[in-house]
C-alpha positions as CSV (number, residue, x, y, z in Angstrom):
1,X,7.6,55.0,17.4
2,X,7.3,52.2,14.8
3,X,10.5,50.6,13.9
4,X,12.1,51.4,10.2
5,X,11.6,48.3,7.3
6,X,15.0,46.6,7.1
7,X,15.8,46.8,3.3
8,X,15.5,43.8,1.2
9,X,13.2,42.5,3.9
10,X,10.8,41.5,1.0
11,X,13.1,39.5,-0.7
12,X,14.7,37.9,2.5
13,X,11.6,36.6,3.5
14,X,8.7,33.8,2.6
15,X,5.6,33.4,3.1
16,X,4.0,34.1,6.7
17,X,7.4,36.5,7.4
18,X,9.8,33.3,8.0
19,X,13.1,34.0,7.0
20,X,14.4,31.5,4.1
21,X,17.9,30.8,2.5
22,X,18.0,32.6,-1.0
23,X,20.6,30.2,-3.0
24,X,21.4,31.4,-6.7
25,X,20.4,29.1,-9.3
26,X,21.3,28.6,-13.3
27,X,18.3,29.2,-16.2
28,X,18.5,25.3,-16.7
29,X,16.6,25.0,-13.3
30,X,14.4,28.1,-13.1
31,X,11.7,25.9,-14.3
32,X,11.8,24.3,-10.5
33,X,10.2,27.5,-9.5
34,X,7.0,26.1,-10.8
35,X,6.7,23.8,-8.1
36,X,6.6,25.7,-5.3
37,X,3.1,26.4,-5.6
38,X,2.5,22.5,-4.5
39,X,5.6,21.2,-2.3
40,X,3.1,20.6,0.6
41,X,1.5,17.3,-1.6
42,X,5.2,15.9,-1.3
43,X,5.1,15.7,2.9
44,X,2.6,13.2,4.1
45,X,3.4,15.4,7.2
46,X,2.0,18.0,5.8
47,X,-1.6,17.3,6.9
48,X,-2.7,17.9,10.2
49,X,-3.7,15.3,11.9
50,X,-6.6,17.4,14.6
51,X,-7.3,20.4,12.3
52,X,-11.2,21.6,11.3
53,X,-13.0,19.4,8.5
54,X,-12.4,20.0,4.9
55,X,-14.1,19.2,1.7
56,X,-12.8,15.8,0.9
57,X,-13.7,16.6,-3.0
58,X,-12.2,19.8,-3.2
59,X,-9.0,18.5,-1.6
60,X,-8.9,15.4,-4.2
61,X,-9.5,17.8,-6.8
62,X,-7.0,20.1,-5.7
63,X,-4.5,17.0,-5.1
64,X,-4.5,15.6,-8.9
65,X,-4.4,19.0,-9.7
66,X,-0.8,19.2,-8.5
67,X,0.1,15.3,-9.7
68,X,-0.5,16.4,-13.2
69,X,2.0,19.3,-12.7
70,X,4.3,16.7,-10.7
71,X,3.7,14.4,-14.3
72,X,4.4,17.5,-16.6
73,X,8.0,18.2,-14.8
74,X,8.9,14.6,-15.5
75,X,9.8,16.1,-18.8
76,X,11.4,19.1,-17.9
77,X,14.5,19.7,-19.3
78,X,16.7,20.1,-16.0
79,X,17.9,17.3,-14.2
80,X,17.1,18.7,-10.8
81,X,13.2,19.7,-11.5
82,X,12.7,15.8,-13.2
83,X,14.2,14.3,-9.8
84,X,12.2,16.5,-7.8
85,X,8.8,15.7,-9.2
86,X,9.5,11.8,-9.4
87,X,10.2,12.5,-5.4
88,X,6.8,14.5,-5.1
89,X,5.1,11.6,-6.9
90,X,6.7,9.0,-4.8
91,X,5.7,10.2,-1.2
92,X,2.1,11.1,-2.4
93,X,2.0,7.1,-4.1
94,X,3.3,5.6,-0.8
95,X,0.8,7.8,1.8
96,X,-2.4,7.4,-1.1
97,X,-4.4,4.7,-2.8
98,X,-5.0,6.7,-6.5
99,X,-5.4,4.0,-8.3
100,X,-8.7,5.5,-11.1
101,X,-6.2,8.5,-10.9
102,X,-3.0,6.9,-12.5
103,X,-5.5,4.2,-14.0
104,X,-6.0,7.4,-16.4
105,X,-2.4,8.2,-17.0
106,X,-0.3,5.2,-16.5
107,X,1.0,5.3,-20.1
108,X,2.2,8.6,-19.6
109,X,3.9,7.6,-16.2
110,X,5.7,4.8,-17.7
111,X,6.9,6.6,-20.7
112,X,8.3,9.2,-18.2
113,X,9.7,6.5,-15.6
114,X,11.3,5.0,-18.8
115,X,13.0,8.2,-20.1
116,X,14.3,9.1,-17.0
117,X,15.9,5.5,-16.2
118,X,17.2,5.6,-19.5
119,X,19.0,8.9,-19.8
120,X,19.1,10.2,-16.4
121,X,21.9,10.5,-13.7
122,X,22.3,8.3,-10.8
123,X,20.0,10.2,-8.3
124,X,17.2,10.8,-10.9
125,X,17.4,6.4,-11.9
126,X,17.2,5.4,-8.2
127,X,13.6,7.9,-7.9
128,X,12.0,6.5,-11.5
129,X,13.1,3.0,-10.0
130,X,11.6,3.8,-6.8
131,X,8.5,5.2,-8.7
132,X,8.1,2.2,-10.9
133,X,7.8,0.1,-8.0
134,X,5.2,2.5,-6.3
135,X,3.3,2.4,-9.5
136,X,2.7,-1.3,-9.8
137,X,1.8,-1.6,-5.8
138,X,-0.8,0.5,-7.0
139,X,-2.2,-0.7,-9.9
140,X,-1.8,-4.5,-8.3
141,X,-1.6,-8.0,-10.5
142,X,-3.6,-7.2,-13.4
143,X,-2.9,-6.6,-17.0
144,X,-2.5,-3.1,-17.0
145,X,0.5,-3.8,-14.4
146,X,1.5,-6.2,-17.2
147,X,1.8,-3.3,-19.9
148,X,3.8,-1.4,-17.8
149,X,6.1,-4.4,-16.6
150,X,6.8,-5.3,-20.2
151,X,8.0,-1.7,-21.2
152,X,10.2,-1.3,-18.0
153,X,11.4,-5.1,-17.6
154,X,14.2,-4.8,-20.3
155,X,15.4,-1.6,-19.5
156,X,15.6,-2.2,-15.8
157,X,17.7,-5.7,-17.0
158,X,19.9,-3.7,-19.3
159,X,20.8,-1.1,-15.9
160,X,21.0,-4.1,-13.4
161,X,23.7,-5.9,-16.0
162,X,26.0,-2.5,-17.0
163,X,28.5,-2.6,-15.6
164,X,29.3,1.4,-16.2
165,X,26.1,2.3,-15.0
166,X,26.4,3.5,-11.1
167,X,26.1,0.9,-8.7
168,X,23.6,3.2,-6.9
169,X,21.2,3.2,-9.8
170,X,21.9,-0.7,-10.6
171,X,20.7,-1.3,-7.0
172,X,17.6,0.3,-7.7
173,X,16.7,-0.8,-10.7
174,X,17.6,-5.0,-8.9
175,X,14.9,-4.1,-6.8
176,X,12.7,-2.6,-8.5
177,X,13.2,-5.6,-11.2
178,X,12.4,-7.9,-7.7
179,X,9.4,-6.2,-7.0
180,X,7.9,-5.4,-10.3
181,X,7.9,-9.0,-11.2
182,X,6.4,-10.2,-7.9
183,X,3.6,-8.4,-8.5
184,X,2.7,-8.5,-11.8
185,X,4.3,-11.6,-13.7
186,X,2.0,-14.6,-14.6
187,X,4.1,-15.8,-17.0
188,X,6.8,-18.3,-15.2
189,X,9.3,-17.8,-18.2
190,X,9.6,-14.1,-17.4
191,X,9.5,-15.2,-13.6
192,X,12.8,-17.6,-14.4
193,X,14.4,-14.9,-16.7
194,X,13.7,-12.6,-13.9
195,X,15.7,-14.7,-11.2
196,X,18.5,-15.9,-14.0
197,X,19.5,-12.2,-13.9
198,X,19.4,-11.2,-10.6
199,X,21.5,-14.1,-9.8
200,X,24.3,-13.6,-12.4
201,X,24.9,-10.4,-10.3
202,X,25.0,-11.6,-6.4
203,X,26.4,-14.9,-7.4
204,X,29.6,-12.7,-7.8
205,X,29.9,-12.5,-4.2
206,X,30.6,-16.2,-3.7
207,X,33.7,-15.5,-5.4
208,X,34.7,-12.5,-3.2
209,X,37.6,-14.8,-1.1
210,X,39.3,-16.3,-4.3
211,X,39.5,-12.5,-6.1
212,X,43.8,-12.7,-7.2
213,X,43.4,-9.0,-8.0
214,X,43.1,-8.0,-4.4
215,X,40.5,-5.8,-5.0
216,X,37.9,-5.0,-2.4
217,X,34.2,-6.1,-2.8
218,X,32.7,-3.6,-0.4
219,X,32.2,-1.0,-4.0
220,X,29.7,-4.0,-5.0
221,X,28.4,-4.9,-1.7
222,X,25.6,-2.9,-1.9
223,X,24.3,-4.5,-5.3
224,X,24.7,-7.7,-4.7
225,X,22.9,-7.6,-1.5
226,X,19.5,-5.9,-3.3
227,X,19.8,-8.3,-5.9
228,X,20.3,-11.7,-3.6
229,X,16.8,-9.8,-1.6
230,X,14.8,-9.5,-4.7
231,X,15.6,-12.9,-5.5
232,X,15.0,-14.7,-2.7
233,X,11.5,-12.5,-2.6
234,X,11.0,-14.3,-6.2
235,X,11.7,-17.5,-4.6
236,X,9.0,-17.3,-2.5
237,X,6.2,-17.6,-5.3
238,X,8.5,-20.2,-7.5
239,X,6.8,-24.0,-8.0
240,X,8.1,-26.8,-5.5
241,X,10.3,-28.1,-7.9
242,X,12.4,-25.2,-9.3
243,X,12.3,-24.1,-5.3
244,X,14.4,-27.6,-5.0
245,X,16.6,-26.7,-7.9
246,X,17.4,-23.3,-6.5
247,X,17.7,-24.9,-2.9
248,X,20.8,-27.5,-4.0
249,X,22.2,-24.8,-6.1
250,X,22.6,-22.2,-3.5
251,X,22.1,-24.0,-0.1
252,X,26.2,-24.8,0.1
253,X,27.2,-21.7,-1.4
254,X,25.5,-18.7,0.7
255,X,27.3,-19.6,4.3
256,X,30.6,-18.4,2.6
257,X,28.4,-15.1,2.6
258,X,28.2,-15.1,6.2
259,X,32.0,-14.1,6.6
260,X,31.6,-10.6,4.9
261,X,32.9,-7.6,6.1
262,X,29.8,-5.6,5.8
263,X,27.0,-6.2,8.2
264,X,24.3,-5.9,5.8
265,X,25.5,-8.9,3.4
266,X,25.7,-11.1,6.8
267,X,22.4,-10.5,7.7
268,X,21.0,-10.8,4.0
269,X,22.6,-14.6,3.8
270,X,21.2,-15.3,7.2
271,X,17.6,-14.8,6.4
272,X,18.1,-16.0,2.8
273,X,19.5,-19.7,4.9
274,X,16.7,-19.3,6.9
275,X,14.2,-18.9,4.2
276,X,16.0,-21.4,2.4
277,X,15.5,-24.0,5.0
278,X,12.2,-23.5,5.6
279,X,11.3,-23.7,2.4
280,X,12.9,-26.9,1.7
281,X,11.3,-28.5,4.6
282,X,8.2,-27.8,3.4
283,X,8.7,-29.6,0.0
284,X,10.7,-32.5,2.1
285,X,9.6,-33.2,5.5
286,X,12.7,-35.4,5.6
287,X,15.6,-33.1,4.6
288,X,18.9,-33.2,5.7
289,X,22.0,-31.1,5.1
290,X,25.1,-32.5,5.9
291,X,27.0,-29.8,6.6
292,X,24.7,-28.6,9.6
293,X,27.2,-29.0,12.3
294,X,29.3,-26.4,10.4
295,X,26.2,-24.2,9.6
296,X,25.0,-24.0,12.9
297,X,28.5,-23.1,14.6
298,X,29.3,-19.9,12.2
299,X,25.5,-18.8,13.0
300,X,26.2,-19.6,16.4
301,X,29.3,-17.5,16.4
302,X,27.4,-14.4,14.6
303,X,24.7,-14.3,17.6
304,X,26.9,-14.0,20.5
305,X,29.8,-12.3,18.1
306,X,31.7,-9.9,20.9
307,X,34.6,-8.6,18.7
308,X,35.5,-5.1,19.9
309,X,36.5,-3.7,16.5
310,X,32.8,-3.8,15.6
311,X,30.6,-0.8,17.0
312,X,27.7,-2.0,19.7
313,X,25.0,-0.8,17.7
314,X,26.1,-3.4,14.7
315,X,27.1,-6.5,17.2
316,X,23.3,-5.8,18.8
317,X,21.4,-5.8,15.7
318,X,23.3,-8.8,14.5
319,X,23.0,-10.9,17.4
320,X,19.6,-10.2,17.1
321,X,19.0,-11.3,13.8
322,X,21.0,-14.5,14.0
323,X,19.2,-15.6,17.3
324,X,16.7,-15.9,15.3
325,X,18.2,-17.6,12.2
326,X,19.7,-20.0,14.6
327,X,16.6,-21.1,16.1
328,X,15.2,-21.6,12.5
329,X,18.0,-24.0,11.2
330,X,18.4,-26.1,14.2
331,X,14.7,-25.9,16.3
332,X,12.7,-24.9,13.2
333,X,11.1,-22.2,15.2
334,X,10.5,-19.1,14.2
335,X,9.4,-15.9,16.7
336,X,6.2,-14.4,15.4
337,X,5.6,-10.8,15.3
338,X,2.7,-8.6,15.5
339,X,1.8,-5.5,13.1
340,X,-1.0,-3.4,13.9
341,X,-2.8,-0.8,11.5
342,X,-5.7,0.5,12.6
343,X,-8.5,-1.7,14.1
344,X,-6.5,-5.0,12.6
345,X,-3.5,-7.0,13.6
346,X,-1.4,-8.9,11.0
347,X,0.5,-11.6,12.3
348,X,4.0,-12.2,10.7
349,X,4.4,-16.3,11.5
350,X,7.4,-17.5,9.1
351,X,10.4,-16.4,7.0
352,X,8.1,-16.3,3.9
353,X,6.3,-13.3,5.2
354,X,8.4,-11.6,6.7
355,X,10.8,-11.7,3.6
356,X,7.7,-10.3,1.7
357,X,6.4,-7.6,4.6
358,X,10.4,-6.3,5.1
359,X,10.5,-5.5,1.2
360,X,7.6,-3.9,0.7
361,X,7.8,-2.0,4.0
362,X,11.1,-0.4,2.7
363,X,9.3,0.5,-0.7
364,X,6.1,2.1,1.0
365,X,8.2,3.4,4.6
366,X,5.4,5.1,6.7
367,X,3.2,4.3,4.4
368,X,2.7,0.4,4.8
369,X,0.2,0.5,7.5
370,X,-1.9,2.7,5.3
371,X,-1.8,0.4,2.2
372,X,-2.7,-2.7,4.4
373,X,-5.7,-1.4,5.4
374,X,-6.5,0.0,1.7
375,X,-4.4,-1.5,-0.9
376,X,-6.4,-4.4,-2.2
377,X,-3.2,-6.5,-3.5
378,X,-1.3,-6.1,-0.4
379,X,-4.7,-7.6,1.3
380,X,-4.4,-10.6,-0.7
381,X,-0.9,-11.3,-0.1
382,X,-1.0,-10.7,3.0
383,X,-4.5,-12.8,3.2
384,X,-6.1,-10.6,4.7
385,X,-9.4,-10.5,2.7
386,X,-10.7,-7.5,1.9
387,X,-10.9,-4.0,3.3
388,X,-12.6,-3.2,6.3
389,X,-15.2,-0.2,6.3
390,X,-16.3,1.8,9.2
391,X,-18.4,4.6,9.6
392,X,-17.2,8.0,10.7
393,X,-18.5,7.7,14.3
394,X,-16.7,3.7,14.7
395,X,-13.6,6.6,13.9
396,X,-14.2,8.9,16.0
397,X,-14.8,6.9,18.9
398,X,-10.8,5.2,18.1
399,X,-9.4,8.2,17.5
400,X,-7.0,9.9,20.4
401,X,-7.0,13.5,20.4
402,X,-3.8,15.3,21.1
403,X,-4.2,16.2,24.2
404,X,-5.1,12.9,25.8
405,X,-2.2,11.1,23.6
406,X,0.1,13.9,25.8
407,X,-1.5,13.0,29.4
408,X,-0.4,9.4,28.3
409,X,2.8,10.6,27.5
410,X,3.4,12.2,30.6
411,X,2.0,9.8,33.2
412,X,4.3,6.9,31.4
413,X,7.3,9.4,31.2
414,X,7.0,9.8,34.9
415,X,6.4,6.4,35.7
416,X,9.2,5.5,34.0
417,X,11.6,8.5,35.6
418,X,10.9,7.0,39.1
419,X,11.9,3.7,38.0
420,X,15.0,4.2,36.6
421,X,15.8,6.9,39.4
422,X,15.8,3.8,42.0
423,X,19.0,2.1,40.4
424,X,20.6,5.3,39.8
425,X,20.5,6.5,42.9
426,X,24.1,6.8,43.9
427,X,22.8,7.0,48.0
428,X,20.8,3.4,46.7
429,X,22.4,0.5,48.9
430,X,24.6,-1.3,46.0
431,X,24.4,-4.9,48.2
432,X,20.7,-5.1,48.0
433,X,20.9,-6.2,44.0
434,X,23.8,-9.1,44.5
């Protein structure tokens, strides 16, 4: 006997018969409705990675189809549909390489990127920052990138310096200002104007220990350490001589950083010191700093740091980092690192590029490896000339199906059991390891 329909089963359930959470909403956001129709462009995920060929064309087609809508709600009128869309267009800009696409409609891109920075909320600045920075990966060093750096530059500036705009949304727009100018700017005034701003805002942090008011620093923390980032990133394509200006400016001022509270604003100072160093002994083969006894015990301190008030997971990662920034102040040393996309290998040999790989990694997320092997500026800062082309059956024959990446899986899942199960055996004869 067939079962009776539950009522309001229609209206309880989605697509495909899975159950979904029915939330009222006001009329100011009904017009988010319209995007449900193309949610799946917003997941990279969304993809599958073994399924049956499609028509590449038609699914391009289909694609910028559902960008323009994404570009349309840019404008909407609620909040909540403007931040979803900038969202949408970020994760389909950090997994794709579109660039005759918003070649077409960058105008339109930056005018909405602008009008959202300008009068949106927190949330919906940090996703038009995050956008704008997206947008001029794509477009790479060129003089449309130019356009769109001179219409977003001062606004970005004006965010970074209010001090009544959120500090989530001035840290966005510091890096974004960082990133924007990296890529695009020729001119070195705008490159110097650039820095001059960023450091009038993490400068502030030097004078954390000699605050009277007693206030706490950690509600500024999180600006100040974006904006020292994007600045030292600047650095790293500044001429020799401002490099030395900026070098005995900063050189004896940045330790006091390394006594913060926050992890984060440690760490930040450590690599910036070590950048900082190795920079300057490129310019000087000689060059000394006199206060490198001092130097080297704090970082010395910080990589075998075993306070208990500090959780494991923190004291790890920061021993780890200053291992290494010790190394580079006292041996020069530095331990490469190897990043694999595809059939290449990238190999990250010096503070420089690994400054520059770290910030564009947490810009593009999953996406980096995709944009090294396609993204024609990353190639050339990264020197890695330009993309290489194989044919569908060089693809095939690298390609892992699903079933075989599981049978690895297993075998190394077992392997590994047995290992581990011989020192964790409690019957295991304990005098045999001493």
């Amino acid at each position: 006997m067939p079962k009776p329909k539950k009522r309001g089963s229609n209206h309880q359930r989605g697509a495909g018969g899975q159950p979904r959470n029915v939330q009222p909403f006001s009329d100011e956001d009904a017009s988010i409705e319209t995007m449900s129709h193309c949610s799946g462009f917003s997941d990279p995920a969304s993809f599958t990675e073994d399924g049956p060929e499609v028509d590449e064309e038609a699914t391009q087609e289909d694609l910028e189809y559902k960008l323009k809508g994404f570009i349309d709600l840019t404008l909407d009128k609620s909040a909540k549909t403007r931040q979803a869309a900038l969202e949408s267009l970020k994760s389909t800009f950090s997994s794709k390489i579109l660039y005759e696409f918003i070649m077409e409609r960058r105008m339109t891109l930056t005018d909405s990127i602008e009008r959202c920075i300008k009068k949106g909320k927190s949330d919906e600045q940090c996703a038009a920052a995050g956008l704008a920075c997206l947008l001029c990966v794509q477009m790479g060093s060129g003089i449309e990138s130019e356009e769109i750096f001179k219409t977003l530059g001062p606004v970005l500036k004006k965010i970074v310096c209010d001090g009544t705009a959120s500090i989530q949304a001035r840290q966005a727009c510091a890096t974004c200002l960082g990133i924007c100018c990296f890529i695009v700017t020729d001119d070195i005034t705008e490159l110097y104007s650039t820095m001059e701003c960023l450091e009038n805002i993490f400068t502030k942090a030097y004078q954390r220990d000699r605050d009277t008011n007693g206030v706490s620093s950690t509600h500024n923390t999180v600006l100040h350490i974006s904006a020292l980032l994007a600045w030292t990133l600047l650095l790293t394509i500044c001429p020799m001589n401002e490099v030395k200006k900026k070098i005995e400016m900063h050189l004896h001022k940045l330790p006091s950083l390394l006594s913060c509270d926050d992890l984060n604003m440690r760490i930040a100072a450590g690599e910036t010191l070590a950048l900082l160093f190795e920079l300057a002994r490129e310019t000087d083969a000689d060059f000394f700093y006199e206060d490198m006894e001092l130097l080297t015990e704090k970082l010395r301190a910080l990589a075998t740091d075993g306070n208990k008030h500090r959780a494991k997971v923190d004291k790890r990662k920061q021993r780890s980092v200053f291992r290494d920034v010790l190394r580079a102040v006292e041996e020069r040393d530095f331990p490469t690192e190897m990043v694999k996309f595809g059939p290449e290998r990238m190999y990250i040999d010096c503070w420089v590029k690994k400054q520059t790989y770290d910030t564009f990694k947490e810009i593009l997320g999953s996406g980096m490896q995709y944009h090294l092997q396609s993204n024609d500026f990353l190639r050339n800062v990264f020197e890695l000339g330009p993309p290489v082309m194989l044919d569908a059956a060089t693809l095939k024959t690298m390609k892992i199906s699903r079933f075989e990446r599981h049978l690895c899986n297993s075998a190394a899942f077992k392997a590994r059991t047995k290992a581990r199960s011989k020192c964790r055996d409690k019957r295991a004869d304990v005098g045999e390891f001493f």
